[in-house]
N, CA, C and O of each residue as an XYZ file, in Angstrom:
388
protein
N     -15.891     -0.993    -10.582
C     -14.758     -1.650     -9.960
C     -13.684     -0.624     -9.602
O     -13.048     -0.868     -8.577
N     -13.369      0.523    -10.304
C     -12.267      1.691     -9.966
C     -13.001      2.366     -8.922
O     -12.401      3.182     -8.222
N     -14.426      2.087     -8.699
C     -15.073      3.211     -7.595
C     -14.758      2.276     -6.581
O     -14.325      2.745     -5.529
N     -14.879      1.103     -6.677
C     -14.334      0.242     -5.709
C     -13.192      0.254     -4.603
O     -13.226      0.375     -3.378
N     -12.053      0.059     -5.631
C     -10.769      0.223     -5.075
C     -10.438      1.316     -5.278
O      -9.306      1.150     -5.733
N     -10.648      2.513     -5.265
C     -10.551      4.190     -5.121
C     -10.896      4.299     -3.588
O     -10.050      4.634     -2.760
N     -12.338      3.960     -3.235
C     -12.815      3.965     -1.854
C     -11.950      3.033     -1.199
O     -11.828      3.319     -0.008
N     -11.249      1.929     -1.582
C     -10.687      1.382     -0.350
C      -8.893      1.625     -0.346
O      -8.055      1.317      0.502
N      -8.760      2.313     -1.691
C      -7.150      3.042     -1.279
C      -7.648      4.397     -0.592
O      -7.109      4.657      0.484
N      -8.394      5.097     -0.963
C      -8.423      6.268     -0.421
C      -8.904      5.787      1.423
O      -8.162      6.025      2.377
N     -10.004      5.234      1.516
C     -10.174      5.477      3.306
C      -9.133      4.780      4.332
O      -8.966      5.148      5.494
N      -8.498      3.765      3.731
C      -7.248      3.818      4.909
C      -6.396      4.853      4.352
O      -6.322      5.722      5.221
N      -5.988      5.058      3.743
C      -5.035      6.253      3.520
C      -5.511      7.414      4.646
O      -4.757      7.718      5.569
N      -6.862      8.044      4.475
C      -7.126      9.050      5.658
C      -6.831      8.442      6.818
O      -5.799      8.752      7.412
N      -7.468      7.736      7.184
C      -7.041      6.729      8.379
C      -5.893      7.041      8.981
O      -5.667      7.775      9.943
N      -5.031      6.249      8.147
C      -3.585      6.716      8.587
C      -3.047      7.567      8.710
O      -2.321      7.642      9.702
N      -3.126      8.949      7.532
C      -2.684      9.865      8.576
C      -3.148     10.696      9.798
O      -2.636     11.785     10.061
N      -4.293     10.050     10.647
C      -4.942     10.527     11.424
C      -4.479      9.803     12.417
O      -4.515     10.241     13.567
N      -3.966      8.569     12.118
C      -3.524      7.745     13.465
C      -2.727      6.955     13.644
O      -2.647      6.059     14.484
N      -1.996      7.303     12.729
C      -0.403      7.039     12.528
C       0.621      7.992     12.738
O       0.389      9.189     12.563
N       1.675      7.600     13.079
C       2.696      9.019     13.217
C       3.038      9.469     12.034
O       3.010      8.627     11.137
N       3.396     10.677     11.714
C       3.830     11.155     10.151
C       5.114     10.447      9.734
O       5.276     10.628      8.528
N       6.038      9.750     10.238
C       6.743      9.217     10.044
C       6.574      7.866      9.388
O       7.397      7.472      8.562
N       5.412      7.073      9.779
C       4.973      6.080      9.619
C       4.139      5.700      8.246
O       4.150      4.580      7.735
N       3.237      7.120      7.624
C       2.307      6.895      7.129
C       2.954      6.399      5.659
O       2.275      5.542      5.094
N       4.118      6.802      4.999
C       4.363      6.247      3.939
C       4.666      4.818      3.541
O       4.411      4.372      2.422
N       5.210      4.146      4.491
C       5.284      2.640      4.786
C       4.120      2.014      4.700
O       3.922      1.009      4.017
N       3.192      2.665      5.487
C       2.220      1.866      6.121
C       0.993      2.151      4.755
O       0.077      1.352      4.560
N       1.193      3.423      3.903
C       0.460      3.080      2.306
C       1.376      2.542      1.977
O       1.329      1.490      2.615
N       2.493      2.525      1.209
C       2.781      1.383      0.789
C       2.421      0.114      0.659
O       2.002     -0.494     -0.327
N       2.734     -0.413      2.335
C       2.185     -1.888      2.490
C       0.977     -1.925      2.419
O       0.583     -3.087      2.523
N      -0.240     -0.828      2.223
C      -1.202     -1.435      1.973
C      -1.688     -1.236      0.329
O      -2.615     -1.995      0.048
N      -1.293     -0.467     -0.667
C      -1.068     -0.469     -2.041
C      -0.830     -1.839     -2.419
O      -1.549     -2.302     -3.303
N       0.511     -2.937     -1.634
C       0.671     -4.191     -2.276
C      -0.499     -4.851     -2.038
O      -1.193     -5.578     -2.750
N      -0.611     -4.417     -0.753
C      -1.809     -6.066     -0.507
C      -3.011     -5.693     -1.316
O      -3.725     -6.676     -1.514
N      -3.534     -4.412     -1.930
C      -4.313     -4.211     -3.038
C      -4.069     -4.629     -4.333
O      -4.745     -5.202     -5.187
N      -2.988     -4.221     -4.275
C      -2.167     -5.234     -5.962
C      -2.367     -6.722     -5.957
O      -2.542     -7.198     -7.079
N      -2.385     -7.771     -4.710
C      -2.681     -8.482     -4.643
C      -4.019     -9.360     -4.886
O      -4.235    -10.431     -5.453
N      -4.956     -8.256     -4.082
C      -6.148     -8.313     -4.610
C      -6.829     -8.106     -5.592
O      -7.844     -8.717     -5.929
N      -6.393     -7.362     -6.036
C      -6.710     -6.962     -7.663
C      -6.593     -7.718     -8.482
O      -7.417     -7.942     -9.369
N      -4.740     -8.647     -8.204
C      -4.557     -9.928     -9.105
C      -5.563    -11.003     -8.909
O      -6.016    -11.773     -9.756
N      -5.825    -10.920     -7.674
C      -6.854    -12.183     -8.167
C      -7.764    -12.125     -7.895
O      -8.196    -13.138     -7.345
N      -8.858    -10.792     -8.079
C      -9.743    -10.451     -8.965
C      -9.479    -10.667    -10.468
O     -10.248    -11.338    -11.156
N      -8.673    -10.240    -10.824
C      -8.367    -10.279    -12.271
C      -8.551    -11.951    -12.686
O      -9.332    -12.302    -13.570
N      -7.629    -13.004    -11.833
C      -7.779    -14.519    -12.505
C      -9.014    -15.277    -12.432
O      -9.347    -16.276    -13.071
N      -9.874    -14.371    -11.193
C     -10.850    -14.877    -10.856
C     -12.424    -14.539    -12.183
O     -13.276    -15.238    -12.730
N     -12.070    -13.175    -12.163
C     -12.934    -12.843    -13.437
C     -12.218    -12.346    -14.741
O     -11.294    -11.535    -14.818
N     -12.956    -13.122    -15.900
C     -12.249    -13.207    -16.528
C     -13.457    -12.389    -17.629
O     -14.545    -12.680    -18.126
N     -12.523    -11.235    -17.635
C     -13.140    -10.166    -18.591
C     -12.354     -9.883    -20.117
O     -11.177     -9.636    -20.377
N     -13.614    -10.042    -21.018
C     -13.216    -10.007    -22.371
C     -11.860     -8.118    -22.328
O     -12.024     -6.974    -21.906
N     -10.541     -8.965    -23.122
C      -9.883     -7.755    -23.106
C      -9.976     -6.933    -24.497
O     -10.140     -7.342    -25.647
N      -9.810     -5.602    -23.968
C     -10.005     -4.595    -24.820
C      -9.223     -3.369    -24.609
O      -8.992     -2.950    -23.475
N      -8.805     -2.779    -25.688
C      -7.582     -1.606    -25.559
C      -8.480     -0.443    -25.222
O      -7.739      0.540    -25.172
N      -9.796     -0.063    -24.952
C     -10.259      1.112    -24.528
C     -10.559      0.949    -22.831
O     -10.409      1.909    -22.074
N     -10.816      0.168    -22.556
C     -11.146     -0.283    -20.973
C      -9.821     -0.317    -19.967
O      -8.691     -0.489    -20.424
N     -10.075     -0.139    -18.583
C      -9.072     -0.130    -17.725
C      -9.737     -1.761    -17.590
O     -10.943     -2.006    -17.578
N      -8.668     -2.745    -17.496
C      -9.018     -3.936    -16.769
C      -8.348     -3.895    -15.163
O      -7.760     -2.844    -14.908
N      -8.379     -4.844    -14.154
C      -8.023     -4.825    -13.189
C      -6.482     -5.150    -13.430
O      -5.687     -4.795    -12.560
N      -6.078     -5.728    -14.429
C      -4.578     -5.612    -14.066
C      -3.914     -4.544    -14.502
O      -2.702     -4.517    -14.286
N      -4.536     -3.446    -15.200
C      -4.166     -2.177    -15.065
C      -4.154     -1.529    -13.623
O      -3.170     -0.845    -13.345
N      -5.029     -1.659    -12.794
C      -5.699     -1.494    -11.690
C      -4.258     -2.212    -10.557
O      -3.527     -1.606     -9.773
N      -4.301     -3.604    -10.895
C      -2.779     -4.114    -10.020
C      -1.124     -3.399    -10.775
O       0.006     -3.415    -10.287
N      -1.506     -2.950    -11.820
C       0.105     -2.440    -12.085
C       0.368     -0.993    -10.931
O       1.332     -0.653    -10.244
N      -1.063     -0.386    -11.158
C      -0.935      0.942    -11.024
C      -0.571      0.924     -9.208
O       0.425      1.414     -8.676
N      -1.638      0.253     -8.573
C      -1.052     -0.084     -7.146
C       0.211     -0.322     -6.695
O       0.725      0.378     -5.822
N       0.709     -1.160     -7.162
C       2.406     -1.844     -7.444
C       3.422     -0.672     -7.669
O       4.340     -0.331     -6.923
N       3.039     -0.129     -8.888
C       3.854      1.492     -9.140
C       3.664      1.934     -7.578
O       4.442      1.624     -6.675
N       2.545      2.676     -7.442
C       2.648      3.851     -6.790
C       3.181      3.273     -5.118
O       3.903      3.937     -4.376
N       2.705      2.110     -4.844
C       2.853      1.990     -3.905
C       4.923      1.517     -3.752
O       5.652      1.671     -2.772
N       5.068      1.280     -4.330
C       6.993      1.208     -4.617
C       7.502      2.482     -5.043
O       8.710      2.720     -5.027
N       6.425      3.517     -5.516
C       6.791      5.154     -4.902
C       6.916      5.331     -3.850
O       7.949      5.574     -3.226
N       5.657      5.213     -3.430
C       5.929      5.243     -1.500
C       6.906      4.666     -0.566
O       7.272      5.131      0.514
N       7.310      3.467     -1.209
C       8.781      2.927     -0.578
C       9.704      3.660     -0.931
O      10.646      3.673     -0.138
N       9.814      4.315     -1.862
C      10.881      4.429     -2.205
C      11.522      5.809     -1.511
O      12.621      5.967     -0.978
N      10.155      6.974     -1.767
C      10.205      8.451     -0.190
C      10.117      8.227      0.883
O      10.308      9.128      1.700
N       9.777      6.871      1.309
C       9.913      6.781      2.860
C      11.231      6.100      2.983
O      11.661      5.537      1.977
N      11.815      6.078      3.897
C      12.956      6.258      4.532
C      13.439      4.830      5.166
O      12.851      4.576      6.217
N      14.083      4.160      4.881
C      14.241      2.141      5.362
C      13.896      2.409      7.118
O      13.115      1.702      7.753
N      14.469      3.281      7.550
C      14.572      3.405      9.317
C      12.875      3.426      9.413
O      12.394      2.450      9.990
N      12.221      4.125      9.063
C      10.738      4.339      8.523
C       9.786      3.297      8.559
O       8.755      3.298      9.231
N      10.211      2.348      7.748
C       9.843      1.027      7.577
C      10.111     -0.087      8.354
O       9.395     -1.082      8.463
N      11.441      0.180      9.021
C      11.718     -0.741     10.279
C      10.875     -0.001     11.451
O      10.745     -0.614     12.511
N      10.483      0.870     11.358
C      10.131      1.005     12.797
C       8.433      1.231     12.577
O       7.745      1.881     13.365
N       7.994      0.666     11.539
C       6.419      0.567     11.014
C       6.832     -1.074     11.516
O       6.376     -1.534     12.563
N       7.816     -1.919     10.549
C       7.498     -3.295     11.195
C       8.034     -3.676     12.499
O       7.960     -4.806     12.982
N       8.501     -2.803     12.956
C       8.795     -3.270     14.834
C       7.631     -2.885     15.788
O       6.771     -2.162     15.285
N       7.451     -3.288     17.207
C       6.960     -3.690     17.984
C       6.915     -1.842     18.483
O       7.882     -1.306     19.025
N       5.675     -1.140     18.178
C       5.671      0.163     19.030
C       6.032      0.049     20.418
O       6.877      0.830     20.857
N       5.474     -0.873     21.223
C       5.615     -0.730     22.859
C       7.390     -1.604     23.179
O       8.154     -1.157     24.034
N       7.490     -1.956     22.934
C       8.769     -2.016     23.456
C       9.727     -0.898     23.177
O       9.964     -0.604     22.005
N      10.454     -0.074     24.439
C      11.550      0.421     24.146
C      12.674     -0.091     23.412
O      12.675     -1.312     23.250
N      13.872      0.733     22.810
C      14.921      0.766     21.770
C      16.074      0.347     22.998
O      16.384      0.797     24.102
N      16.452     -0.642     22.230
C      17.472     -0.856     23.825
C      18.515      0.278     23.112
O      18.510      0.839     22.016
N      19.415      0.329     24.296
C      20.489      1.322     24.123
C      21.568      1.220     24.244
O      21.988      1.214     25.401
N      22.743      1.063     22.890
C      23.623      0.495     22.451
C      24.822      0.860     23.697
O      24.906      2.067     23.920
N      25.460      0.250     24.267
C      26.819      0.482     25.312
C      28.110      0.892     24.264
O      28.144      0.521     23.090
N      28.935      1.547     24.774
C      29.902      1.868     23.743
C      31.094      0.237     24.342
O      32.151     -0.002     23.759
């Protein structure tokens, strides 16, 4: 299950910075770290694995997503993130004094 979601944080991550602007790419892991945390949670409610203090369970697996990925919010930059959730093709209108 960690080889799992290793392969699917790690290949969009390359992804993105291959075809994303460098400006963009920390937002855009971010937002996809949550929606893994998400998934993870409910993997976790869905299977329900005997717990044990030597094992990673999946909600170790959703904390750790959640962390890192609210790292990534936190070095990327709010302007960063607005302009990951705005509309690439439309031009910036331009403020009149």
């Amino acid at each position: 299950m960690l080889t799992l979601f290793s392969l699917l944080t790690a290949l969009p991550a390359v992804l993105a910075l291959h075809l994303l602007e460098p400006e963009l790419v920390l937002p855009a892991f971010s937002a996809l770290l949550f929606v893994e945390a998400g998934f993870a949670v409910i993997a976790a409610r869905l299977l329900h694995s005997p717990d044990s203090a030597d094992d990673i369970t999946l909600w170790d697996l959703a904390g750790g997503f959640t962390l890192i990925g609210c790292a990534a919010a936190v070095f990327g930059e709010p302007d960063q993130a607005a302009l990951f959730l705005t509309e690439q093709g439309d031009p910036r209108p331009q403020s009149r004094p």
